[in-house]
C-alpha positions in Angstrom: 0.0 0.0 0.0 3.2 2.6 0.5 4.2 1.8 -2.8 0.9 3.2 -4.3 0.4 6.2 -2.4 4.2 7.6 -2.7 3.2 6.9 -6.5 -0.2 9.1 -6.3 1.8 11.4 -4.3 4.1 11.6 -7.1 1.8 12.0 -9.8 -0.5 14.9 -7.8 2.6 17.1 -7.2 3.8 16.6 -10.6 0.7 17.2 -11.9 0.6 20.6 -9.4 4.1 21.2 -10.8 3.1 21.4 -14.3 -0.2 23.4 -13.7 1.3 25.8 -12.0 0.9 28.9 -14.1 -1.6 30.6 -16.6 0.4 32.0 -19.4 -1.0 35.2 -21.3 0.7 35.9 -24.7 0.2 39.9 -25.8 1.9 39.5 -29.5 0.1 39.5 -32.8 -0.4 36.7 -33.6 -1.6 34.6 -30.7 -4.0 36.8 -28.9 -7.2 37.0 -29.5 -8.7 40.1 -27.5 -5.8 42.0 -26.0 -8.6 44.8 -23.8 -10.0 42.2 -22.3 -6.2 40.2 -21.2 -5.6 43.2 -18.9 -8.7 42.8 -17.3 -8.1 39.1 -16.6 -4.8 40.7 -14.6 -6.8 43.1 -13.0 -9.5 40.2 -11.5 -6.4 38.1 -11.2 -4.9 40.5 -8.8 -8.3 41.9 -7.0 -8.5 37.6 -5.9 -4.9 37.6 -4.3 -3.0 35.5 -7.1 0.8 36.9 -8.2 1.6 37.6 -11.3 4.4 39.1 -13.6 4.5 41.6 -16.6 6.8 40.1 -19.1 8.6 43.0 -20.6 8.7 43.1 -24.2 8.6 39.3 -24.2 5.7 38.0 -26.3 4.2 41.5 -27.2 4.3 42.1 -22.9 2.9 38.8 -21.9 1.3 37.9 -18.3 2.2 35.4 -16.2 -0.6 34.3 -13.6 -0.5 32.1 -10.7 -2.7 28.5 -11.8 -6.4 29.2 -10.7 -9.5 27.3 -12.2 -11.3 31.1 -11.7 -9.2 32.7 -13.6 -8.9 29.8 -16.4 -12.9 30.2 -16.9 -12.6 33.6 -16.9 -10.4 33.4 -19.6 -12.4 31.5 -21.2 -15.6 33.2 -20.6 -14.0 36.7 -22.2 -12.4 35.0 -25.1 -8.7 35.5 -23.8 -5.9 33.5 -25.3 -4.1 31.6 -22.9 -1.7 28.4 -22.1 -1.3 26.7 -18.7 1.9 26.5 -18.2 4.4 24.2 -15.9 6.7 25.8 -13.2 9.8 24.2 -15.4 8.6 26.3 -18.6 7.9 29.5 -16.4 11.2 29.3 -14.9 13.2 28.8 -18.5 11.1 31.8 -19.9 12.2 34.1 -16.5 15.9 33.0 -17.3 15.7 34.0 -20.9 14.2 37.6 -19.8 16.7 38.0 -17.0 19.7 37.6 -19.6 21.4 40.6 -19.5 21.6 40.6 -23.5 18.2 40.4 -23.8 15.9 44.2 -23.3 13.1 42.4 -21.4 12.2 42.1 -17.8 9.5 40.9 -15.7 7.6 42.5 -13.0 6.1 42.0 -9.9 2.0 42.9 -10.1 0.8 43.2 -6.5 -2.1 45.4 -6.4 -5.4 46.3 -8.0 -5.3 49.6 -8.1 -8.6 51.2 -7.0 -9.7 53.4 -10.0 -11.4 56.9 -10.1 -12.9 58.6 -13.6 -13.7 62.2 -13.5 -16.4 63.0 -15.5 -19.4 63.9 -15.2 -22.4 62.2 -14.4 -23.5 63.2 -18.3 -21.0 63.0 -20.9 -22.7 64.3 -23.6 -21.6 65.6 -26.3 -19.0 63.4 -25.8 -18.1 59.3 -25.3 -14.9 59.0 -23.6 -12.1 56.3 -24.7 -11.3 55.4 -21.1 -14.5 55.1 -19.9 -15.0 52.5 -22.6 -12.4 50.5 -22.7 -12.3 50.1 -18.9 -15.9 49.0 -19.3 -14.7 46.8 -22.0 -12.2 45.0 -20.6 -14.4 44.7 -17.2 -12.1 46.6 -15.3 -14.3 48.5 -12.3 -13.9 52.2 -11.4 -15.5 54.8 -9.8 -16.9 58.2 -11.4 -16.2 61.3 -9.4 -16.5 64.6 -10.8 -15.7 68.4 -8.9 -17.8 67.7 -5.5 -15.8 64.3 -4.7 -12.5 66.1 -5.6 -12.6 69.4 -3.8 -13.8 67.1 -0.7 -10.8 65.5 -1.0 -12.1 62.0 -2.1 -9.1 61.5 -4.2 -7.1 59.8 -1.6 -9.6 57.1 -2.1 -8.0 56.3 -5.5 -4.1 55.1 -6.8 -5.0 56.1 -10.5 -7.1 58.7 -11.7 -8.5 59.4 -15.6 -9.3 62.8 -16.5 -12.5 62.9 -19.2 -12.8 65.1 -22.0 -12.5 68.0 -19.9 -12.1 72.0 -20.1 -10.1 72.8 -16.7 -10.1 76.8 -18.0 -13.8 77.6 -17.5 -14.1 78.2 -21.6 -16.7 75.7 -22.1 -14.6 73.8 -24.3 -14.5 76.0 -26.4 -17.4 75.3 -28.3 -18.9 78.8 -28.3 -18.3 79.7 -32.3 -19.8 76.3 -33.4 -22.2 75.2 -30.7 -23.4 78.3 -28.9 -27.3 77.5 -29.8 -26.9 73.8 -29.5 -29.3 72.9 -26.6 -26.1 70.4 -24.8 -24.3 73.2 -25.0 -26.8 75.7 -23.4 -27.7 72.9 -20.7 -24.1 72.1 -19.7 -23.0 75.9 -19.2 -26.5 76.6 -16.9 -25.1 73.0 -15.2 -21.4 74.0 -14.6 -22.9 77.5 -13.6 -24.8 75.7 -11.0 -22.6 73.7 -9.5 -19.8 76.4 -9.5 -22.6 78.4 -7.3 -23.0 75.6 -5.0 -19.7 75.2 -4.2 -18.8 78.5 -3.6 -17.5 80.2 -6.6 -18.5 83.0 -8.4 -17.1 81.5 -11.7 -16.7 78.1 -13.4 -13.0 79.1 -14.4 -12.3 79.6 -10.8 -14.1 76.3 -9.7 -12.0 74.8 -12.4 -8.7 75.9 -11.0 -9.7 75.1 -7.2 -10.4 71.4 -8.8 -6.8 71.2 -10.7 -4.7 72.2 -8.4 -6.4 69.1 -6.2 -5.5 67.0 -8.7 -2.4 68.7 -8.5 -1.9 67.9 -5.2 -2.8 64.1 -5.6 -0.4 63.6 -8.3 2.1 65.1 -5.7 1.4 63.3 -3.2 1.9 60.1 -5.2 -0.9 59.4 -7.4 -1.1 58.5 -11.1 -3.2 60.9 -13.4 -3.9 60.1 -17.2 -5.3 62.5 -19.1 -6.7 62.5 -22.8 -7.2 65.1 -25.4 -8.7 68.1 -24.3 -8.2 67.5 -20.5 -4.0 67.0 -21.1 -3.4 70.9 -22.3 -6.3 72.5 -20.3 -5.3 71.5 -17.3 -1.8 72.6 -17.6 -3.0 76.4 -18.6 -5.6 76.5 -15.5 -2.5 75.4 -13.8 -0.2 78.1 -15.4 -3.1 80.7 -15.6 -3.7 81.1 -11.6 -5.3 84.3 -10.8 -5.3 85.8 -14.3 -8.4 85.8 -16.3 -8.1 84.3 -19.3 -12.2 84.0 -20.5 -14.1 86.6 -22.5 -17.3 87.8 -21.5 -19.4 85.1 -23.1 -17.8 82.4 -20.5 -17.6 84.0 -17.3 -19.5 87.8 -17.7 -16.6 90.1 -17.5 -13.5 90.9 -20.2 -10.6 89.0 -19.9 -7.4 91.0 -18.4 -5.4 93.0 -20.6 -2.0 91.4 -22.0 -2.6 88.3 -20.0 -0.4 86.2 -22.5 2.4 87.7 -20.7 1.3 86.7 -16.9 1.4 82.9 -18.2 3.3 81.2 -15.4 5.0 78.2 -16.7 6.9 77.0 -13.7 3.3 75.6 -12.5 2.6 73.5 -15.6 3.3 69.4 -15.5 4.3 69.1 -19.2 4.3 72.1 -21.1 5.8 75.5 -21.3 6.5 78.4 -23.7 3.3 78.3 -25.4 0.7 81.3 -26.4 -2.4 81.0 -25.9 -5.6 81.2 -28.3 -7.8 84.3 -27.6 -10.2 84.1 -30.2 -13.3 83.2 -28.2 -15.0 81.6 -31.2 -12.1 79.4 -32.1 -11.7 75.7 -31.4 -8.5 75.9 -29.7 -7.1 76.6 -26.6 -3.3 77.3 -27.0 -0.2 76.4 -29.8 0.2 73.3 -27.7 -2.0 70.9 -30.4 -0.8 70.2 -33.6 -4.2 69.8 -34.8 -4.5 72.9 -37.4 -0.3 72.7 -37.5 -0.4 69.3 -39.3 -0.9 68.4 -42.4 -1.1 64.7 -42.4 -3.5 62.4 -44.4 -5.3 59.9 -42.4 -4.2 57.2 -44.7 -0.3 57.9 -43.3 -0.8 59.0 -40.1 1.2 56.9 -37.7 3.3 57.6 -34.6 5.8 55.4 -33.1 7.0 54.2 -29.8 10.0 54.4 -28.5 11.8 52.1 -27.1 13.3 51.9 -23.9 15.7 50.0 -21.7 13.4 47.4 -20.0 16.1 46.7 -17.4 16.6 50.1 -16.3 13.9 51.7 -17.7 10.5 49.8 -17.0 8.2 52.3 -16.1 8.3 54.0 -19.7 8.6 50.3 -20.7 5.8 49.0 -19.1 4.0 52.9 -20.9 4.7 51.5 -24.5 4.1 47.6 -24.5 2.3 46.5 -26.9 2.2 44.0 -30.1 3.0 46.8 -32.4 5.9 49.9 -32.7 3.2 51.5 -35.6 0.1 53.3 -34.0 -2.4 54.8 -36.0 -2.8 58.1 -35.8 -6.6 59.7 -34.3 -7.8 63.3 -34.0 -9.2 65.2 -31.5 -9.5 68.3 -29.7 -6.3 68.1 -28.5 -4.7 65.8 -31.3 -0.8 65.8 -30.3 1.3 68.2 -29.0 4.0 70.6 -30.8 7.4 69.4 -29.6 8.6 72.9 -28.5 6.3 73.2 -25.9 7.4 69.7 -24.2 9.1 70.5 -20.9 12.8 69.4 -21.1 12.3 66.8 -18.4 9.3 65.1 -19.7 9.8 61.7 -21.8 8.1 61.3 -25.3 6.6 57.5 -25.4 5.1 58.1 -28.6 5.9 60.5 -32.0 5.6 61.3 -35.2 9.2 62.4 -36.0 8.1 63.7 -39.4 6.0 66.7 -38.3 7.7 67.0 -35.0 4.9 65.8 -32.5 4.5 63.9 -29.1 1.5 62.0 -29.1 2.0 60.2 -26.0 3.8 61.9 -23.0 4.5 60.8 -19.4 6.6 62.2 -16.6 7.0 62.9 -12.3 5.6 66.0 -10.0 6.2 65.3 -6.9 6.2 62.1 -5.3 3.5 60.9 -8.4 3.4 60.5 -11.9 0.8 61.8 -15.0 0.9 60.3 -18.7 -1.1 62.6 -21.3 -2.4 60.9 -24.4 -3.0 63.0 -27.7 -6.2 62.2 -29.7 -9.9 61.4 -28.5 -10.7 58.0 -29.6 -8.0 55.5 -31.1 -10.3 54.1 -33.2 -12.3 56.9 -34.8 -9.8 58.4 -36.7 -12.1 62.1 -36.4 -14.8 61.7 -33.5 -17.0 64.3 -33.6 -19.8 65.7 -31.9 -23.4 63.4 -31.7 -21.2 60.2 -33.5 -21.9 56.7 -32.2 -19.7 55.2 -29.6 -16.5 52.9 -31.0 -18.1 49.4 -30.5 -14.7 47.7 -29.2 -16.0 44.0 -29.9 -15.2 45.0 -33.4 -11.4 46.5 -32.1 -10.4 43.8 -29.7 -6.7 43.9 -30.2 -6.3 47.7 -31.1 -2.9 49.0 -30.4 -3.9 52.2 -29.2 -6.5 51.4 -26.8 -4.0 49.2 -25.3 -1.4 52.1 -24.5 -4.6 53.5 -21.9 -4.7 50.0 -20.6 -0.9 50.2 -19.9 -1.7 52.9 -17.8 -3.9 51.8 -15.4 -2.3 48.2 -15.1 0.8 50.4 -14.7 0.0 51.4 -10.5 -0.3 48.1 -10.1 3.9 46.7 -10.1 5.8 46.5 -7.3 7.8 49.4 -6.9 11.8 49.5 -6.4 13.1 50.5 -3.0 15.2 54.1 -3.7 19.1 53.4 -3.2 20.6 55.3 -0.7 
């Protein structure tokens, strides 16, 4: 009877042994829904299990401890996947540790708890992150200006900034949309709330809000931001008790030669530029490209760089993906002119041709921000009343997977500082 059950003994561990991990490939070829892969990560980590972020290994491949949950999930969402033995996971960690080779892995410990500010009506607008975090069934909260000036951020490790007008201008859409009833509603809205929370103006509510967020990101939170809401903030930010809005916005004349009280210390990313003063022109400042280029959509591409995954993995983990070729999209806020990127901010993303960043990320403070040019990575020109992007026909589209980096991104285990 020994001899049998040292046998079955034998066979179960080896068995355990072999079934040890779930393997997620990210390339191109062997994937079938990429969005939803990071939200099998994100429920793998919110149930305890470890797992690893393959650097540039297998288009940034996962590596999950074995769980039947998380196999069915798989399943359930259409996610490529392999079950893998401990043997085979511990040959493909020795290939990435190779110091010849530009891959590492890293340690996922946490789901980070996720906040969207937006509010409670997005119209005229859908907003990419929004979606794709739906998409991929990754949960998150939506807080808009009461949550964040009562300090409801320190709930959150990562925060998304929605199509958003931080300046009080109402987006701008006076010239084209002044009549349109959204746009009527939304300004007698923002008026409102403005009112209720103790401002005279929606510019100055606006500020009060960014320099919260300000202070998050300082304090060691990680804001991403998208089109509209990437330059807008920064100007609030570098506009601070100077009035920038006409009339029409906030009921009094903007101040006289205020181009010239533009403080750029305050910004996160950008400096040096002028702003638009034109009250009826879709634009806020020579930040965008988006009347500067002249691309066709049929060649409009940007790149990503590539970094040092050893010693660089936060702007590696940024840029993984199963592709160095993103198409380009437009939006409000389409990409931004490469002289007005801040010396000490890193470009993940460019089109070298017509001298633009598209995808930008650096530090304030003791937290991190990442900007994103464009609206919607696959609706090349998103415009007001279009459909949503239905992503069950986009399921493995490069550009929605750079916001997906993002939020997965809180998530590794962070180096110790060397003293």
């Amino acid at each position: 009877m020994k001899k049998p059950f040292l046998l079955l003994l034998f066979l179960l561990s080896s068995f355990c042994s072999w079934a040890s991990f779930i393997y997620i490939p990210m390339d191109h070829d062997n994937q079938k829904n990429h969005l939803k892969a990071y939200g099998i990560v994100y429920y793998s980590l919110e149930v305890g299990l470890k797992s690893k972020w393959l650097l540039n290994y297998d288009g940034g491949a996962f590596l999950i401890e074995n769980n039947k949950a998380v196999e069915n999930e798989c399943r359930i969402r259409g996610v490529s996947y392999q079950v893998i033995s401990d043997a085979k996971s511990q040959i493909i960690l020795q290939e990435i540790s190779s110091p010849s080779s530009n891959q590492e892995a890293v340690t996922l410990e946490k789901a980070p708890k996720i906040a969207v500010y937006s509010p409670k009506d997005k119209m005229p607008w859908d907003d990419a992150v929004t979606m794709v975090l739906t998409y991929a069934e990754i949960p998150f909260d939506v807080i808009y200006d009461k949550e964040v000036l009562a300090d409801k951020l320190l709930l959150y490790e990562w925060l998304h900034l929605h199509h958003e007008d931080f300046t009080g201008q109402y987006g701008k859409f006076y010239g084209s949309f002044r009549t349109a009833p959204w746009y009527i509603q939304g300004k007698k809205d923002a008026e409102k709330l403005a009112k209720e929370l103790g401002f005279n103006k929606v510019s100055e509510e606006k500020l009060a809000v960014s320099k919260k967020i300000r202070d998050y990101v300082i304090g060691g939170g990680f804001m991403f931001a998208m089109c509209s809401a990437t330059d807008s903030f920064d100007i609030a930010l570098a506009a601070e008790g100077v009035d920038i809005a006409e009339a029409m916005f906030d009921g009094d004349a903007s101040e006289p030669n205020y181009q010239s009280k533009i403080d750029y210390n305050k910004t996160f990313a950008f400096t040096n530029f002028d702003l638009v003063r034109s009250p009826t022109t879709y634009e806020f400042s020579s930040i965008d490209m988006t009347r500067k280029r002249r691309i066709p959509k049929t060649s409009d591409y940007f790149s990503l760089v590539e970094f040092s995954a050893k010693w660089d993995p936060v702007p590696t983990m940024l840029t993984q993906n199963h592709t160095i070729l993103v198409k380009g999209f437009m939006g409000q806020t389409t990409s931004f002119d490469r002289n007005t990127v801040k010396s000490n901010v890193l470009v993940l993303g460019e089109n070298k041709t017509n001298r633009e960043a598209r995808y930008i990320h650096g530090t304030k403070g003791k937290g991190m921000f990442t900007f994103y040019g464009g609206h919607d990575p696959e609706d090349y020109t998103h415009r007001v009343g279009d459909p949503k992007t239905e992503l069950d026909l986009h399921p493995t589209s490069p550009g929605y997977r750079l916001i997906l980096n993002n939020v997965l991104f809180p998530a590794a285990k962070k180096k110790k500082q060397k003293t």
